[in-house]
N, C-alpha and C positions, 0 to 999 in steps of 0.2 A: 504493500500500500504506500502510495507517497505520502509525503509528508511535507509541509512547509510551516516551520515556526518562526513566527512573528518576535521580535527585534521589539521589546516594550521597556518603559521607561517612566515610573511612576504611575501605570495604569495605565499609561498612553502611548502611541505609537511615538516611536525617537523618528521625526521629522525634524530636515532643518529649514529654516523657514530664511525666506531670503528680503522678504516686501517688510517694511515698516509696518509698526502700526498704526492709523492717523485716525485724529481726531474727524469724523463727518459728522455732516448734518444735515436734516431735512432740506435744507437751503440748497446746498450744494449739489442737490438729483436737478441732471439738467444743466449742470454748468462741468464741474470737477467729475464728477459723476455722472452716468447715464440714468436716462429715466427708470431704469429698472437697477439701479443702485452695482454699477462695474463703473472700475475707475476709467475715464473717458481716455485718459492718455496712452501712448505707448509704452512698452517697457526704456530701459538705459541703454541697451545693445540694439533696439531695433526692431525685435525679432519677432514682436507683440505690435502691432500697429495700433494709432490709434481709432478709436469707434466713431466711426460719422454714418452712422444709422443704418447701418447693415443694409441687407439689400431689399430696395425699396421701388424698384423695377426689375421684373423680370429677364429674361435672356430672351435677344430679338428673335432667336429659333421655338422660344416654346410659345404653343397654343395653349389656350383655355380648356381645360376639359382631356387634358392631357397629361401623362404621367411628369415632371420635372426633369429638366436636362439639366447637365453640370453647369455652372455658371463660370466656372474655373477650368477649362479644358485643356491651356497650356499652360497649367501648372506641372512644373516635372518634382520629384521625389529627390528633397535634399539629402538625405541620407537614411539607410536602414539600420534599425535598433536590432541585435540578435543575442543570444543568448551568449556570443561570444565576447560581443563589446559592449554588453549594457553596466558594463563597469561604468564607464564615460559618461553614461546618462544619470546611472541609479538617483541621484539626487531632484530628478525632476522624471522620477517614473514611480507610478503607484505601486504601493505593497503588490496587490492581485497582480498588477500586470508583470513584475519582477518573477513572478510564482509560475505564470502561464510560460514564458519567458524560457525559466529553466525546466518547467515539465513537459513541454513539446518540442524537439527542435526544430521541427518545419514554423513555429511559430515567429512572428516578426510584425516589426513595427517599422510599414514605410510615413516614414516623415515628412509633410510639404510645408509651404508658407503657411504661414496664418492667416486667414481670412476669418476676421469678426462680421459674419454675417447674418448675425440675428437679428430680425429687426421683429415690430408688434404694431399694432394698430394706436393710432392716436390716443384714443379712447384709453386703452390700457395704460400707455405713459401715464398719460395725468388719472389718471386712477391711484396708481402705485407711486405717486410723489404724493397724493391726498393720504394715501393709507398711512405714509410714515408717520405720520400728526396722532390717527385717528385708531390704530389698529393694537389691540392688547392681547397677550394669552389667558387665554380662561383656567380656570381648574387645574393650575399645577404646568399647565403647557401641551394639556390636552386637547383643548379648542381655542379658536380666534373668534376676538369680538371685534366689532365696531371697521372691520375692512368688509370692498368687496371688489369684483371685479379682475384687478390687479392685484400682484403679488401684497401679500402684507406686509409685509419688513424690508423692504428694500437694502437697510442697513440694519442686519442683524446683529442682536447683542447676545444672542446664545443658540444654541447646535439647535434647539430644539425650532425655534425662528427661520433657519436656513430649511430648513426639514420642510417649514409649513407652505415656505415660496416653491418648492418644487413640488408639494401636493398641492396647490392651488393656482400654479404658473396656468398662461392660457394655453389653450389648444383649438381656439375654437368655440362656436356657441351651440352648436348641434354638427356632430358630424358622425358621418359611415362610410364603412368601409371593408373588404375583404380581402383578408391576410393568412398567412400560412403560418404555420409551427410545426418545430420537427424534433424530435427525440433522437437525433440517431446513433447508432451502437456504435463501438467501437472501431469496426472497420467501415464505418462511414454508410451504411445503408440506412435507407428513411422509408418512414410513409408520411409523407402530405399529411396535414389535419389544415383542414379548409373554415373556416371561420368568419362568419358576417358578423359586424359588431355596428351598434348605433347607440348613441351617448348624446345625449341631451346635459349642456354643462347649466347648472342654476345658478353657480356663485360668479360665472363670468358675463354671464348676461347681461346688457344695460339693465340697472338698478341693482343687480347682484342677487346671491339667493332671498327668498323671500322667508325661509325659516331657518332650518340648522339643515337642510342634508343641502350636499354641494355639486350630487350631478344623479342623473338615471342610467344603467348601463344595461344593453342587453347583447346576448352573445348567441347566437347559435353554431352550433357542429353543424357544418352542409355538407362534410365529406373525413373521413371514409364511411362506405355503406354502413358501417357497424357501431359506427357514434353518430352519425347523421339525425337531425332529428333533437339531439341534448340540448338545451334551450338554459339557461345563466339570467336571470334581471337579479340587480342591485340596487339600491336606493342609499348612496351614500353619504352619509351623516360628516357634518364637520368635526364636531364634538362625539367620539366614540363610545365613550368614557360614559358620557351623561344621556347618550342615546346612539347604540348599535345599531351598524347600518343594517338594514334587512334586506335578505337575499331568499331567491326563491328558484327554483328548479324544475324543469320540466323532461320529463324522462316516458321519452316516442314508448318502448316495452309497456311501462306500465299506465299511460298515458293519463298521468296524475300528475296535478302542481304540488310540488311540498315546500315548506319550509326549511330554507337552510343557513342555520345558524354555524356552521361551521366550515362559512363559507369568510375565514378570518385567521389572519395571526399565523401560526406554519402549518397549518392545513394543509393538504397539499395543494398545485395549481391545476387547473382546468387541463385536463386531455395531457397531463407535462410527463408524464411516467414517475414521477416521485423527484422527479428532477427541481422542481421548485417550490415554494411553498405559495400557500396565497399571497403575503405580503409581500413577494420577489415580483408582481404584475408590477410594470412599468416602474421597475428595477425597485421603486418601495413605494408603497403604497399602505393606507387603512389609517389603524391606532395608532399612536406615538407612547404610547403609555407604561410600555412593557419594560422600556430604556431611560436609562440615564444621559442627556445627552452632552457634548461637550463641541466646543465650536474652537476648534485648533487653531485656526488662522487661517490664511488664503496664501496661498504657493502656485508658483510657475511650475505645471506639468503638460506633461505628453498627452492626450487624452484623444479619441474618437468624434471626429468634427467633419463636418461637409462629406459626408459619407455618399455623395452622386454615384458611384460607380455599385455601389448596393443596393443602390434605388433603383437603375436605369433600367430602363424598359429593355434593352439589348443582351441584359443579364440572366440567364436560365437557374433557376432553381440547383439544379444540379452541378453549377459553376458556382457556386456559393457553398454548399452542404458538403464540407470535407469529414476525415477522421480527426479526432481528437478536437476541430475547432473550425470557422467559418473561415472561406479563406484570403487570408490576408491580403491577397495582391491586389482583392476588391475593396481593403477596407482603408479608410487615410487617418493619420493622425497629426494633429497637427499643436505646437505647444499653447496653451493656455492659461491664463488665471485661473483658478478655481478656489474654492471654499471646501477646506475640508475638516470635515466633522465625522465624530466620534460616538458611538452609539455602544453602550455599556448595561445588558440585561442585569434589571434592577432583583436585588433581594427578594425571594418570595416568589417570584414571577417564572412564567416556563417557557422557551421557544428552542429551537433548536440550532439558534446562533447565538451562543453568546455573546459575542463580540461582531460588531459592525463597523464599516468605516465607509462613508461617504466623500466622492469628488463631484462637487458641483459647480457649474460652469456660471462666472460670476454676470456673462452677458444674459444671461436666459434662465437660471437656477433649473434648468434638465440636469438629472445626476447621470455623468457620464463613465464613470465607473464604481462600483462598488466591492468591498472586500468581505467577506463572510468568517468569520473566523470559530472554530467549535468549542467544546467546555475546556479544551485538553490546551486552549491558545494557539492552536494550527488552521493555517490557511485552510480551508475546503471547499468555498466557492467563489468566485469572479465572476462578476455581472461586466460586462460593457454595453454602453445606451450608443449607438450610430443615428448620429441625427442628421437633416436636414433644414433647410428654411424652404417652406412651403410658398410656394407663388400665389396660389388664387384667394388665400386669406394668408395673409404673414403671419408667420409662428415658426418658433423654431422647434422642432419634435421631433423624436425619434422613428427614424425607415426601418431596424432592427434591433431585437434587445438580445444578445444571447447570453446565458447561464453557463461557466464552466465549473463541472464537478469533479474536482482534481484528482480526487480519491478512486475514484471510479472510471476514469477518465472519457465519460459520455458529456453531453453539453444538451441543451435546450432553448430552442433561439422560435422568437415571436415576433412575428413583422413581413415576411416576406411579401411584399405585394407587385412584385416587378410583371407580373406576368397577366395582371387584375386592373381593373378601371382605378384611377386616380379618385384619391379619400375625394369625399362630398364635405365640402365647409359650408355648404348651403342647405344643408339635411331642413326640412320640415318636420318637425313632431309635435305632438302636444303631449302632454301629461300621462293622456288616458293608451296611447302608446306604452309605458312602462307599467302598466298594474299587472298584476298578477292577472286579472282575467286576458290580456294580451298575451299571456305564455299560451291557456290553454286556445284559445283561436288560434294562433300560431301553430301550434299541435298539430291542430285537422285540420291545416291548409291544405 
């Protein structure tokens, strides 16, 4: 069995941290700061450009109603990261990815420019320079009050804050779309799992949610024959803690809606093969409750950014789907800020990671990698988020999420949609779309 043990230092990961710590202020979003709270300037070397609003016109090749082209197409590959010379980087490469690094050697990190090209809708800017005024944690740090819309902390003062901007970043105000996920074994063979999903967001909407949950989700299985049919709605809560989201399930065999409260916390994930838990969807998601959280600092790292070549429609499923890991020649990384935070399962409490650690991209708070770590202090899984900026609603979001399970050495990756009509940012729905009597019509369609 492999192993990778973590390098810890008063409880906490021995990081060296390179960036100051400065003094910000509400004031400062929009001037020194970006409206979503990233420092506006470049780095000292360069090598970080400054943010002048990411990309805010599309590419004169891409159509409306069409999957996204590279915006970046002659960009070439400054240099590759491998297991042989990630001596030269270690200081700006995440724990997980150091681990992946040395447990695969076909794995690797090609390196290009930086392109900060997250941009977000008007609306959301000034949302999220209102929030920093107006937005508090409730209950220990289990829910937000008084923000809506836009991230709530723009300028976080603790782990738990960085956490709540990447569960509440936009995506969107209703969208669908059909995606693949694949479990595959070790020598690299897969089955498809085919997946319509529609998500109606509440907390992002003009006026923002109108109670405590913060969006509707509903999932069906459309493919293979033999989970076809499995039906997922969500309804979930911003405050967990003071009210659990509820989840409900419909199962084609026995063609009954139930309740499913164990549809939370490391559950396992939908169709994943034990490969993930439920709070590993969109690398973390749900309660905050379970953790002690801690807010390290913000470091220049390597991270997964402008991921076009995973997205592109020219891309085959099965040019992506390798053994031990997706394959790298598609995927780019490029260096980054980020925010990384510390996640420490509290006394009392049960999950199957004790230890967590968070990279979160300080233009867009997407967590673009994650480290897993189990009770013994050993590395066991590697999340990576592969994002894009989406053209026909600006957002920056993730084209793939994959899970690597070190120990095991299988992985599980959610996103695949190269081969599918382009997500809907214009989805229509109403409410009475997400109630449980929509699973059972759905059923006997």
């Amino acid at each position: 069995m492999f192993r990778m043990k973590s390098v810890l230092l008063g409880g906490a990961i021995a990081l060296a941290f390179s960036l100051p710590v400065l003094a910000q202020s509400a004031a400062d979003l929009g001037k020194t700061l970006t409206p979503m709270g990233a420092i506006k300037a470049g780095n000292a070397d360069g090598t970080i450009p400054e943010w002048t609003g990411g990309i805010t016109k599309p590419p004169a090749n891409w159509q409306p109603g069409t999957i996204e082209v590279d915006p970046f197409p002659e960009d070439k590959v400054k240099f590759t990261i491998t297991a042989a010379n990630m001596a030269q980087y270690e200081d700006k490469l995440p724990e997980g990815l150091k681990a992946l690094l040395k447990r695969y050697p076909s794995y690797k990190m090609n390196v290009y420019p930086t392109r900060r090209s997250a941009s977000y809708p008007d609306r959301i800017y000034k949302e999220t320079i209102a929030n920093a005024t107006r937005a508090k944690l409730a209950d220990g740090g289990n829910g937000v009050e008084g923000a809506k819309e836009g991230v709530p902390f723009p300028i976080p003062k603790e782990g738990v804050e960085a956490v709540w901007n990447h569960l509440l970043r936009y995506r969107g105000e209703a969208t669908e779309r059909n995606v693949g996920q694949v479990n595959p074994q070790t020598d690299g063979s897969y089955t498809l799992i085919m997946l319509h999903e529609q998500v109606k967001y509440l907390y992002q909407a003009p006026g923002g949610a109108p109670a405590n949950t913060s969006l509707y989700f509903l999932q069906e299985v459309t493919s293979p024959a033999r989970l076809a049919g499995e039906i997922l709605l969500v309804h979930e809560t911003i405050n967990q803690v003071k009210e659990p989201r509820s989840a409900w399930t419909y199962n084609p065999g026995q063609r009954r809606v139930r309740r499913a409260p164990n549809v939370a916390y490391d559950n396992p994930g939908t169709a994943s093969d034990g490969l993930r838990t439920t709070d590993n969807f969109d690398v973390y998601s749900g309660a905050p409750d379970r953790y002690d959280w801690k807010l390290i600092g913000k470091k220049e790292m390597y991270v997964p950014y402008n991921s076009y070549k995973l997205h592109s429609k020219d891309t085959k499923y099965d040019d992506i789907v390798k053994p031990g890991h997706i394959n790298q020649d598609l995927a780019r990384y490029e260096l980054h800020r980020v925010w990384v935070v510390e996640a420490t399962l509290k006394q009392g409490t049960s999950h199957i990671y004790a230890k967590r650690r968070f990279y979160i991209d300080e233009d867009s708070w997407q967590i673009l990698v994650a480290d897993h770590l189990d009770a013994r202090g050993e590395m066991w899984r590697v999340a990576e988020s592969h994002p894009v900026n989406y053209y026909s609603m600006p957002t920056f979001w993730s084209t793939l999420d994959a899970l690597y399970d070190l120990q095991s050495g299988r992985y599980t990756a959610i996103g695949l949609d190269n081969q599918e009509a382009p997500y809907k940012f214009d989805a229509k729905f109403t409410d009475a779309d997400f109630s449980p009597d929509s699973l059972r019509r759905a059923g006997v369609r």
